[in-house]
TIZAKOL-274274 format. One record per residue (C-alpha): residue in one letter; x, y, z. Coordinates in steps of 0.05 Angstrom, whole numbers, plus 5000, padded with zeros to 4 digits. Layout:
N
AXYZ/...
This chain:
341
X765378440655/X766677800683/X772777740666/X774578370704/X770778110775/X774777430765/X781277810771/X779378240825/X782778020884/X780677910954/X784377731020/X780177451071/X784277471136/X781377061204/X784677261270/X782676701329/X784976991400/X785076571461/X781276891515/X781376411566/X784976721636/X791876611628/X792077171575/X789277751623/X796077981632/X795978151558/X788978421549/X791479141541/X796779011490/X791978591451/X787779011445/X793279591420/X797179141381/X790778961337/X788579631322/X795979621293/X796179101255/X789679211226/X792779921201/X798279561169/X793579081136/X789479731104/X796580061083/X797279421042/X790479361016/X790780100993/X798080030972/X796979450932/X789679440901/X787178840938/X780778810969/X782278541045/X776878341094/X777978081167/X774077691209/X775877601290/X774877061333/X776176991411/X775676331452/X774976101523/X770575531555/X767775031508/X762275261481/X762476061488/X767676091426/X764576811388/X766177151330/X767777951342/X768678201264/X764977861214/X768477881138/X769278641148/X772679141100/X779279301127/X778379951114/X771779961165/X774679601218/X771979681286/X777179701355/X776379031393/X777079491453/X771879321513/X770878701470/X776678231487/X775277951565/X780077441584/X776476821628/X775776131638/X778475461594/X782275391520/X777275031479/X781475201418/X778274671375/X772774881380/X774375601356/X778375271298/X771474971281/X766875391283/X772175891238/X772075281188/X764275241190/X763976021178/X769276061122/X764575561082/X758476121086/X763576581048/X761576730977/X767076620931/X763176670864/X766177220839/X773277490845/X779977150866/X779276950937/X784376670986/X784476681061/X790076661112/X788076401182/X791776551247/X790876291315/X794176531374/X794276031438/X798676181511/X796675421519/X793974761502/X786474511490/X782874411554/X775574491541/X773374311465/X766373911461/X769973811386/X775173221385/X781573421359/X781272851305/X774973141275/X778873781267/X783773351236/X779473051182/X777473821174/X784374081160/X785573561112/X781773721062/X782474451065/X781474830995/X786974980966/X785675700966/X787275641052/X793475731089/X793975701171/X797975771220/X799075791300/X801776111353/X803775651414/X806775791481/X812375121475/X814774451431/X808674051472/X803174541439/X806474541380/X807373741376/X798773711387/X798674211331/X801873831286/X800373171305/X793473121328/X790173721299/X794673681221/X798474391214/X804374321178/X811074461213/X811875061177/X806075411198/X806875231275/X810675841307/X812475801386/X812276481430/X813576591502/X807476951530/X810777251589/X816377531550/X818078271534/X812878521482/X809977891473/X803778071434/X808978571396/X812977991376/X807277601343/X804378161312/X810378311273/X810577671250/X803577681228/X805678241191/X810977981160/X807577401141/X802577911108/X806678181069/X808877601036/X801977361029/X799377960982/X806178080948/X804877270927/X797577450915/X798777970864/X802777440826/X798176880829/X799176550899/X793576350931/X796475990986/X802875731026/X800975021045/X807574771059/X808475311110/X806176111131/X812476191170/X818475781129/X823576281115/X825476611060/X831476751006/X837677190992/X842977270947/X850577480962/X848878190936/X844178250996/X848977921051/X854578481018/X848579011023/X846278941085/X851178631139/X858778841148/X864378311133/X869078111199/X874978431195/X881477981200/X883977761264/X877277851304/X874677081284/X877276461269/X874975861239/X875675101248/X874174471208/X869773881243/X873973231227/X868872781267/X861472891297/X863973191366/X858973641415/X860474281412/X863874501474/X869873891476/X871274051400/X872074821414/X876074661483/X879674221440/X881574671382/X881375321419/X883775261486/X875975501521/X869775461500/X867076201499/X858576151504/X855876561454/X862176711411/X861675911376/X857775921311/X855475301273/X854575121205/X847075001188/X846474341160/X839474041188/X833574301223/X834874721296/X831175091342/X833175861331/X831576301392/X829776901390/X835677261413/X840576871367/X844577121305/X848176851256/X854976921213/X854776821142/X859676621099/X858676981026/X860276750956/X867077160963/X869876701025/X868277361070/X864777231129/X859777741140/X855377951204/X851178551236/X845878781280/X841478141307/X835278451280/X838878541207/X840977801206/X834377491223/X830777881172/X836477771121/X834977031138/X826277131150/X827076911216/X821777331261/X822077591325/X822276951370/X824676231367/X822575791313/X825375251275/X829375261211/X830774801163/X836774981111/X832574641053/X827675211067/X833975691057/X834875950980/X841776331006/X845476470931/X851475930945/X852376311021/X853675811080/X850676041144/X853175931216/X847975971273/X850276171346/X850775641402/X849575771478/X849075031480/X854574601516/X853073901484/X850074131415/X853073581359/X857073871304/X857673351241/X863773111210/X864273551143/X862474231175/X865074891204/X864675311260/X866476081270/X869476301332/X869577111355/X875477261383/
């Protein structure tokens, strides 16, 4: 019988929202968007035999951080509707805290527990009575049984992220709070993320500590599967003899420099917006493409800008080639670049 209970997994997921003012544009959709997600998350607890529980924070001024949902069965959920009142200061530590303090109270005697932590932040601390190295010292010596990520508005958030408070580059995710379906975008990520996290769970995972949001893999059966291969004569493609920024080498070897129709060869870590694709080249020499939406999944890129690294890329022998709007971005000797004609 014990046996059985220490097999029986359980997913405990903790939500922090910021609350402070800037986010009362988005009260509605945060709202709507949660009831959402917490669906998905009981479709994948049912779906999957694993016991899920969430627990909600929201945080303003320093010192009025609250939990809304306490460890609750997914399946039992309340709406955070009429609960969620934007006001006042980010005193994000302080949430982060006070989540750390309650995770400890969690009994994880029996079963196989493992918890997955999101914050979501429109902008940086302002009003913690908690110093951001003590959260520091805190996130250091997380159990190993803990992953966590964040949501930040730009690269300054996500620098104190990283730096000051400890999260690991891969968990850091930046989102424009005034864009279209914001709150949409993040979600979807979130569930994304999900997903991964109890397919990994029913295999043994317990955690991503390296990073919640580092992309994924594919083979060349999947590039041939899902995207559709250029046909001949609408693309060319050039060798880079020398590092060269982008827009001389194309003027150079094109004749113009065409925004938006210059693809790169990924070879270190860049910024991906959101509305960027990408051309890959498949085991076959065929260069393949699609629908924006297809590529980023195909490449686990979510729905707005983050940064990817190609050693985070398992791609089957593929090369990928990431769209440039950029006018001065470097190209390295060695590499390629795909034109649209």
């Amino acid at each position: 019988m014990r046996e059985l209970l220490d097999s029986h997994i359980v997913n405990h997921v903790v939500i922090k929202i910021d609350e402070s003012s800037s986010m009362t544009h988005l009260q509605r959709a945060v709202e709507q968007v949660f009831d959402g997600l917490v669906a998905d998350l009981a479709e994948q607890s049912r779906t999957r035999d694993q016991e899920t529980r969430v627990t909600v924070y929201a945080f303003s001024d320093g010192g009025t951080e609250r939990c809304i949902v306490w460890d609750c069965d997914v399946l039992r959920i309340p709406s955070i509707k009429g609960r969620y009142s934007p006001r006042g200061l980010t005193a994000l530590v302080d949430c982060e805290v006070l989540a750390l303090d309650d995770m400890d109270l969690i009994s994880q005697r029996y079963g196989d527990h493992a918890f997955i932590c999101y914050t979501i932040s429109d902008g940086g601390e302002n009003d913690s009575r908690n110093s951001a190295e003590t959260l520091r010292r805190r996130f250091l010596t997380l159990p190993e049984n803990v992953t966590a990520g964040i949501f930040v508005p730009d690269q300054r958030c996500a620098q104190y992220a990283r730096v000051k408070v400890g999260y690991p580059e891969g968990s850091i995710q930046i989102w424009n709070p005034n864009g279209h379906n914001a709150i949409e975008q993040v979600a979807r990520q979130m569930r994304e993320t999900n997903q991964a996290f109890f397919t990994g769970r029913a295999s043994g995972v317990r955690s991503a500590r390296s990073g919640m949001f580092t992309p994924g893999s594919f083979s060349a059966a999947d590039v041939k599967a899902r995207l559709v291969p250029l046909t001949t004569g609408s693309f060319v493609t050039y060798n880079v003899a020398a590092d060269e920024d982008i827009a001389s080498f194309t003027r150079l070897v094109h004749g113009h420099y065409p925004v938006g129709k210059v693809y790169y060869e990924l070879t270190r870590t860049v910024l991906v917006q959101d509305h960027k694709d990408a051309i890959i080249r498949g085991t076959d020499g065929q260069y393949y493409s699609g629908p924006v939406q297809e590529t980023r999944e195909l490449l686990g890129l979510p729905g707005m800008a983050t940064r990817l690294n190609p050693s985070d890329l398992q791609t089957g022998g593929c090369k990928v080639f990431i769209k440039s709007t950029s006018h001065n971005r470097k190209l390295l000797g060695g590499t390629q670049v795909v034109v649209l004609r």
